[in-house]
ZAMARGU-4260 file (C-alpha; in steps of 0.2 Angstrom, whole numbers, plus 5000, padded with zeros to 4 digits):
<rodrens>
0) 4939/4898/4741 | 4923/4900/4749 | 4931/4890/4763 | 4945/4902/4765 | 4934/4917/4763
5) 4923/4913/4778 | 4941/4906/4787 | 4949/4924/4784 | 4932/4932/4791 | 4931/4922/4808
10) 4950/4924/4811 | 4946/4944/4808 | 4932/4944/4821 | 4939/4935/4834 | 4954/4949/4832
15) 4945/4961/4832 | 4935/4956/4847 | 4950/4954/4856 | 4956/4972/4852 | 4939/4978/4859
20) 4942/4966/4873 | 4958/4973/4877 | 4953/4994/4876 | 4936/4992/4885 | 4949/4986/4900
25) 4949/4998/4915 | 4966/5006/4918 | 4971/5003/4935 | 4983/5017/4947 | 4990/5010/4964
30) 4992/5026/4974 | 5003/5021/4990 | 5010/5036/4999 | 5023/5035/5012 | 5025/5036/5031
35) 5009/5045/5034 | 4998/5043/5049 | 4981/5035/5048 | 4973/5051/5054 | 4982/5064/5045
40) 4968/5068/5032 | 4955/5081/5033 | 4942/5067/5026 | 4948/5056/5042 | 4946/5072/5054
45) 4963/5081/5056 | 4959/5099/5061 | 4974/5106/5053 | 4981/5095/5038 | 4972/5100/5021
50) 4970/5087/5009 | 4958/5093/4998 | 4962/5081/4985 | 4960/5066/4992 | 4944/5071/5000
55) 4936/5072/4985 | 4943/5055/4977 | 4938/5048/4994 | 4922/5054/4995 | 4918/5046/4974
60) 4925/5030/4981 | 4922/5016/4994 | 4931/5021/5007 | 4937/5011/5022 | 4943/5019/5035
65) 4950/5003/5044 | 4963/4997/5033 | 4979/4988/5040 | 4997/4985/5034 | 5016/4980/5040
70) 5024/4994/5049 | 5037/4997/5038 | 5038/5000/5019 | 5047/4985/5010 | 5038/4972/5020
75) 5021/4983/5016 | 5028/4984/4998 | 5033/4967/4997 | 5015/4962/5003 | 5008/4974/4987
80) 5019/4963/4975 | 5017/4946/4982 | 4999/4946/4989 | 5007/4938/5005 | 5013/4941/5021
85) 5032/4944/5026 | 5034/4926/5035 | 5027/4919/5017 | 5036/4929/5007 | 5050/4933/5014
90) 5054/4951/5015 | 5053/4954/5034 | 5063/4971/5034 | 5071/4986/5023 | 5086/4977/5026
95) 5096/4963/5032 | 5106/4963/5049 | 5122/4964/5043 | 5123/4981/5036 | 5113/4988/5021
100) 5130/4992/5010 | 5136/4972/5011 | 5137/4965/4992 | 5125/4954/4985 | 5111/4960/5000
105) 5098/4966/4988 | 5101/4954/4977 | 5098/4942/4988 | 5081/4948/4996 | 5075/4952/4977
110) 5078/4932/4974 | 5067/4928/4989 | 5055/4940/4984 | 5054/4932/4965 | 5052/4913/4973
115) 5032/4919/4978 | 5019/4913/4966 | 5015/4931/4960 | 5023/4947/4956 | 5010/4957/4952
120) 5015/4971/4937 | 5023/4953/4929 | 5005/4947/4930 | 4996/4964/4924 | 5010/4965/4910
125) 5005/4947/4904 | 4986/4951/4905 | 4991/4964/4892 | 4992/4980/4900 | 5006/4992/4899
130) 5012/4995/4914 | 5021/5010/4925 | 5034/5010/4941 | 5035/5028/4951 | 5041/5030/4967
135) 5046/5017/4980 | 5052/4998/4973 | 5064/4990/4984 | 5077/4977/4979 | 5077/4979/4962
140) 5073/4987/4943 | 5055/4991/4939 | 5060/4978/4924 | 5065/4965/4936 | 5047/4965/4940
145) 5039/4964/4923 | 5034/4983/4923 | 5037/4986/4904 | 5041/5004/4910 | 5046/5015/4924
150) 5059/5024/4933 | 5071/5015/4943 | 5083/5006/4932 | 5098/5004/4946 | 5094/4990/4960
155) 5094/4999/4976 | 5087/5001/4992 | 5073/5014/4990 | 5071/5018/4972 | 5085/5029/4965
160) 5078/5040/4949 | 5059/5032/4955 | 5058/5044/4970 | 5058/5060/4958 | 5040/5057/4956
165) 5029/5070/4963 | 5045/5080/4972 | 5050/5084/4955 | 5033/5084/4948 | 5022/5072/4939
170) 5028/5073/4918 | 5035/5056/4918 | 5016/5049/4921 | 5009/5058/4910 | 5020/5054/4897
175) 5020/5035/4900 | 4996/5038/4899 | 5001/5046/4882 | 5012/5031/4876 | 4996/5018/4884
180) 4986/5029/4874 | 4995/5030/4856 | 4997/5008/4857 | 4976/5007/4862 | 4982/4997/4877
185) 4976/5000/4895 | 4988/5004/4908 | 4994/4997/4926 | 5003/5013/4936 | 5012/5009/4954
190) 5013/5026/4961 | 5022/5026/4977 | 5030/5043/4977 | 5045/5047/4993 | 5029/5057/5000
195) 5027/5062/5015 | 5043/5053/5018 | 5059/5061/5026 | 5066/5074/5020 | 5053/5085/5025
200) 5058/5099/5013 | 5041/5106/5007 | 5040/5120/4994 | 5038/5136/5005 | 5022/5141/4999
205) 5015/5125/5008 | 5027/5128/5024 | 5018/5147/5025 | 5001/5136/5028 | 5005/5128/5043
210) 5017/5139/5049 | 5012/5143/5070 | 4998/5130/5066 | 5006/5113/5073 | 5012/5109/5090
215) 5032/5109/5082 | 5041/5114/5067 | 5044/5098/5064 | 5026/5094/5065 | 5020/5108/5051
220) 5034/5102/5041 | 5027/5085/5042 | 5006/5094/5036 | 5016/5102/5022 | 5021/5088/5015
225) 5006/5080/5015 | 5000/5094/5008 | 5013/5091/4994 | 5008/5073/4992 | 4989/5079/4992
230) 4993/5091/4979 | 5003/5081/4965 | 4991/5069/4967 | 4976/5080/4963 | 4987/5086/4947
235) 4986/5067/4941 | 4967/5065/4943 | 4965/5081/4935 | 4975/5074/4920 | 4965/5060/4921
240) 4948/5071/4920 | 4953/5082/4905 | 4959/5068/4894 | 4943/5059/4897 | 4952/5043/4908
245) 4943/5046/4924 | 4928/5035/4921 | 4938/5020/4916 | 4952/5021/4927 | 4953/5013/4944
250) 4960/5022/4958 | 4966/5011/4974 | 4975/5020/4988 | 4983/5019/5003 | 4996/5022/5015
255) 5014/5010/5016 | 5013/5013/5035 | 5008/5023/5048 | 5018/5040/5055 | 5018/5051/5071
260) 5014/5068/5064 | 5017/5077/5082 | 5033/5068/5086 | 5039/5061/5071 | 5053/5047/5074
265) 5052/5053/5093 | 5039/5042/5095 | 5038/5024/5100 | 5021/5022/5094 | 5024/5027/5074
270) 5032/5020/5061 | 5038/5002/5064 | 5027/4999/5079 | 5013/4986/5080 | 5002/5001/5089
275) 4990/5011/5077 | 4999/5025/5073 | 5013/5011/5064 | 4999/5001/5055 | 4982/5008/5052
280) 4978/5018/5036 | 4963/5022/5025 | 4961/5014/5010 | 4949/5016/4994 | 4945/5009/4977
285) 4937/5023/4965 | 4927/5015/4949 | 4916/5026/4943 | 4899/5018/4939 | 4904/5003/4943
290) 4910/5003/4962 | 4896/5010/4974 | 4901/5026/4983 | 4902/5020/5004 | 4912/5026/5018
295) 4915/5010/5028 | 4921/5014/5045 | 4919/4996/5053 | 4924/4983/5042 | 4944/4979/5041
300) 4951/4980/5025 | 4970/4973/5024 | 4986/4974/5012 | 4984/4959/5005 | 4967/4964/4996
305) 4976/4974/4984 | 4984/4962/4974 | 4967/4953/4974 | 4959/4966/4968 | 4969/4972/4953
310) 4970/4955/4948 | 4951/4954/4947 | 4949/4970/4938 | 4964/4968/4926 | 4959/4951/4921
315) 4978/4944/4927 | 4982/4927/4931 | 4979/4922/4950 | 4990/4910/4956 | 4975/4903/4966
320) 4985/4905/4983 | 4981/4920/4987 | 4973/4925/5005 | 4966/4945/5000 | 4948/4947/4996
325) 4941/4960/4981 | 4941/4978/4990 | 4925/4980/4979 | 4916/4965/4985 | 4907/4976/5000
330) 4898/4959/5006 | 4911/4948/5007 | 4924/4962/5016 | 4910/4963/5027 | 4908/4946/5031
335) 4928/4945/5037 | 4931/4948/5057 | 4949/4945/5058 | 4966/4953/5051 | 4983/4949/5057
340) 4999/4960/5057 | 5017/4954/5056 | 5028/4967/5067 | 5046/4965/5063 | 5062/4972/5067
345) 5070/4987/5053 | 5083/4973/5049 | 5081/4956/5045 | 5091/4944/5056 | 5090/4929/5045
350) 5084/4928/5027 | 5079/4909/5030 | 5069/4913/5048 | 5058/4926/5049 | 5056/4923/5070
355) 5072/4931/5072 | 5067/4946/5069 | 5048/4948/5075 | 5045/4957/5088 | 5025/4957/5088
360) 5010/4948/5081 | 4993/4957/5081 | 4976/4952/5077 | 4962/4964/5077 | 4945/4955/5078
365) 4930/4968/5076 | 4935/4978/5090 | 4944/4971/5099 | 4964/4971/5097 | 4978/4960/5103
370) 4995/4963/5102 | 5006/4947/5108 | 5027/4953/5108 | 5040/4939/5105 | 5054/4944/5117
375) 5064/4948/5100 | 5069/4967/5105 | 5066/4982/5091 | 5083/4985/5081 | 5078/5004/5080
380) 5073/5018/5096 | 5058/5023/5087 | 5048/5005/5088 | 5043/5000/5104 | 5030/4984/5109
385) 5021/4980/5125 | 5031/4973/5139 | 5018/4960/5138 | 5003/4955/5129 | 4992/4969/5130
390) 4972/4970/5124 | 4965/4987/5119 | 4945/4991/5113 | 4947/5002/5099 | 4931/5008/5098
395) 4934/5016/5114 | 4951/5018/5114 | 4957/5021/5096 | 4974/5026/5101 | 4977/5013/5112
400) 4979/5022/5128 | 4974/5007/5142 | 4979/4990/5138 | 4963/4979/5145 | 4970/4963/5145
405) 4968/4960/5164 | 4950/4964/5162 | 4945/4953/5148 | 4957/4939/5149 | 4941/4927/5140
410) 4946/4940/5124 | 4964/4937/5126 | 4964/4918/5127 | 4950/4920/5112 | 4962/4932/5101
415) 4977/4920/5106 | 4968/4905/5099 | 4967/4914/5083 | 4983/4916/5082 | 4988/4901/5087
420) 4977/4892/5073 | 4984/4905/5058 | 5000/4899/5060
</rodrens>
């Protein structure tokens, strides 16, 4: 009896040091807003865009202002749930080249997508957390990808009932925290709201801000939703703060890809290009007390560290082939010189070949940036790459306004090398 007694008592320990295990976890939110342009922030200098919100999470976080991703959201996304890049995992575009409407297409990119070695909420789910889909999630339901909740149920192309979120306010998150809350378990939220995205329909109240402000209509449309964005995410954190989550919840953000706030999808330096404006974006990782406040405006941080990351801080299984680093390892981002950018066409050309349908490769090594076109031609007017490889300095020429490639052809060949030896 004795025996058993003492038995009973370890069994009764060890369960109750799991439960403490499992609530003293740090709930984790994946903030990704949506076609917004690396500058369009007041914390990253824009004159007339208010983001009053973000500037204060930024400013309680590490912050680096040098963050890079794919050029157009599913590959981006895709990147988030794989922690690899598009000719690894597969998912090159939004769509593949033979129309977006033919039968079985999303099935068939969500069965590449599910032949990686990780799909992240699947893994945060099994470390024991109760996870949330908002927003964005191509090619499938947020139960296809182990999420044990969310909001898009029907297999589409964007998100269906997902992209509510924000434009129709912010209850279903809150709702989902209270449920986390009543089972003791932490929680995983992917918020990726339809934010700034097209349609730019902002509340009025927000238009009136901007209105005479920008250098277009379409331009102060473009602030106002920002401002939109900026706003329903500042409600979340204040929900966060009043129910006492805030200190043991972990914020990462950043943007799916990059936007041209002045000309919108005019441009051929936005969206879908391999040019700043279509792939640079802040990103931050807020942890209270645990995460040294920084701004970081030289080291690159990439896409691929997210999933690192949240692994890391969930406790998740990592497959063990993963290339990200841990955002909140300042030494070792540091130490990194190089990221790398896929740039591929809107459509993919063939499931099995991902070099039908590049059109770029980039590195960007410190300062120094290379962009090296394919000869495969952009599918959509508003993408555009060099006519030839072209060099820029960015620290001179953040907007990549003289290609310098004639000038420093030892960089080119140097950059080219790296290239040549990721492949």
């Amino acid at each position: 009896m004795k025996k058993l007694l003492i038995t009973f008592a370890i069994l009764m320990a060890a369960t109750v040091s799991s439960f403490a295990a499992e609530a003293a976890k740090p709930n984790v939110i994946l903030i990704i807003s949506d076609d917004q342009g690396f500058n369009d922030y007041g914390f990253m200098g824009h004159e007339i865009v208010k983001t009053p919100h973000l500037d204060r999470m930024a400013a309680e976080s590490l912050l680096y202002t040098r963050g890079y991703v794919m050029p157009v959201c599913s590959p981006t996304l895709a990147c988030l749930l794989t922690g690899k890049m598009p000719s690894v995992n597969g998912i090159t575009g939004n769509d593949l080249s033979d129309g977006r409407s033919k039968p079985g297409q999303r099935e068939a990119l969500a069965e590449r997508m599910h032949s990686n070695s990780l799909i992240l909420p699947k893994a945060v789910t099994e470390a024991g957390y109760l996870t949330f889909q908002t927003g964005k999630l191509w090619n499938g339901t947020y139960k296809d990808f182990g999420f044990t909740h969310g909001m898009t149920d029907t297999a589409g192309r964007h998100g269906d009932a997902g992209l509510d979120i924000g434009r129709k306010g912010m209850k279903p998150i809150y709702d989902f925290i209270a449920t986390a809350k009543a089972e003791k378990k932490p929680f995983f939220i992917w918020h990726a709201p339809f934010l700034p995205h097209l349609p730019h329909n902002p509340p009025e109240r927000l238009l009136a801000k901007y209105k005479g402000k920008g250098p277009t209509t379409q331009a102060e449309l473009y602030y106002a939703m920002i401002d939109w964005f900026d706003e329903t995410t500042g409600e979340m954190d204040a929900y966060l703060e009043k129910n006492g989550l805030k200190e043991n919840t972990v914020i990462l953000y950043l943007a799916d890809n990059g936007w041209n706030g002045e000309q919108g999808q005019k441009s051929n330096r936005s969206k879908l290009s391999p040019y700043e404006m279509g792939i640079r974006t802040p990103m931050f990782v807020r942890w209270p007390g645990k995460v040294k406040v920084a701004r970081d405006e030289e080291t690159l941080a990439h896409v691929l560290d997210f999933p690192k990351t949240i692994l890391d801080i969930t406790g998740a299984k990592n497959p063990g082939d993963l290339p990200g680093l841990n955002l909140t390892d300042s030494d070792t981002m540091k130490a990194r010189k190089s990221v790398f950018v896929e740039s591929y066409t809107h459509d993919i050309a063939d499931l099995a070949d991902p070099s039908k349908s590049r059109i770029a490769d980039v590195v960007i090594d410190g300062w120094w940036k290379l962009i090296v076109p394919s000869g495969v031609k952009p599918d959509r007017p508003f993408s555009s790459v060099p006519a030839a490889t072209a060099l820029y300095n960015l620290k001179s020429d953040p907007l990549e306004k003289t290609d310098v490639s004639k000038e420093h052809p030892d960089q080119v060949a140097r950059l080219e090398a790296l290239l040549k030896a990721r492949h």
